[in-house]
C-alpha positions, 0 to 999 in steps of 0.5 A: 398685268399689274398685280397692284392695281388689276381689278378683281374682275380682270384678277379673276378672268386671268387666273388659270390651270389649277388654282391655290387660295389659302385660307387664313386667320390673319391675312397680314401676318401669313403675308409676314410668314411668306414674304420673310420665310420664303422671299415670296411678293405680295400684292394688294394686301389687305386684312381680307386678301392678299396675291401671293407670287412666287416664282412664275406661280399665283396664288391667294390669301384669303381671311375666314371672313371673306368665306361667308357664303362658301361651303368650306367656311363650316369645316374650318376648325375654330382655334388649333391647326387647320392645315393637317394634311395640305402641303405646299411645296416651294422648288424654287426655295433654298431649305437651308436659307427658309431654315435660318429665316424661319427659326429667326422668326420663331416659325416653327419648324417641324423638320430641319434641312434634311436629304431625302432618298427622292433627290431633294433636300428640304425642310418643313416649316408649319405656318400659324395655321397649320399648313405645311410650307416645304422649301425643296431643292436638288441635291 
């Protein structure tokens, strides 16, 4: 399939197992974050959508607007983080590199490559929105 130019329809009917669509403020700069950070590819971006790949994996953006009619819509916080508890963990992501990419770019990071007792080292890195964006490796 052609992430550029699939329809939504075919999008849509393709998609399976569990899905992520990440709801964000600004659809172009979370793009900007994603693709800088973490190397990941974007298609099809737009100010209300983009499809994000990362390693074998799909996901989606979607800009607040695009939720008019979804009942999560009510529970988004006006202005502050919004991303309190979700945490995206990205296995196929050096944390040292993400690290070095993130402070370049300002990101702020809430927690430095670090070992962890459960084989991994990783790293934290809060995104504009407040989502949790962990690059983790194997020690």
């Amino acid at each position: 399939m052609d992430l550029e130019t699939v329809t939504p329809e075919a999008f849509g009917a393709s998609l399976r197992g569990i899905g992520l669509n990440i709801l964000v403020r600004d659809v172009e700069a979370m793009v900007s974050f994603l693709t800088d950070v973490f190397e990941m590819e974007a298609h099809q971006v737009s100010a209300d959508f983009a499809i994000i790949t990362y390693a074998d994996q799909v996901f989606q953006l979607h800009a607040d607007a695009t939720y008019s009619a979804n009942p999560l819509l009510g529970l988004l916080p006006e202005a502050g983080a919004r991303g309190a508890g979700a945490e995206f963990r990205l296995y196929e992501s050096d944390p040292d590199r993400a690290h070095a990419r993130a402070v370049a770019r300002g990101a702020h990071v809430l927690q430095s490559p670090t070992d962890k007792p459960h084989g991994l080292r990783e790293v934290y890195v809060l995104c504009e929105n407040g989502y949790a964006w962990v690059a983790s490796r194997p020690l």
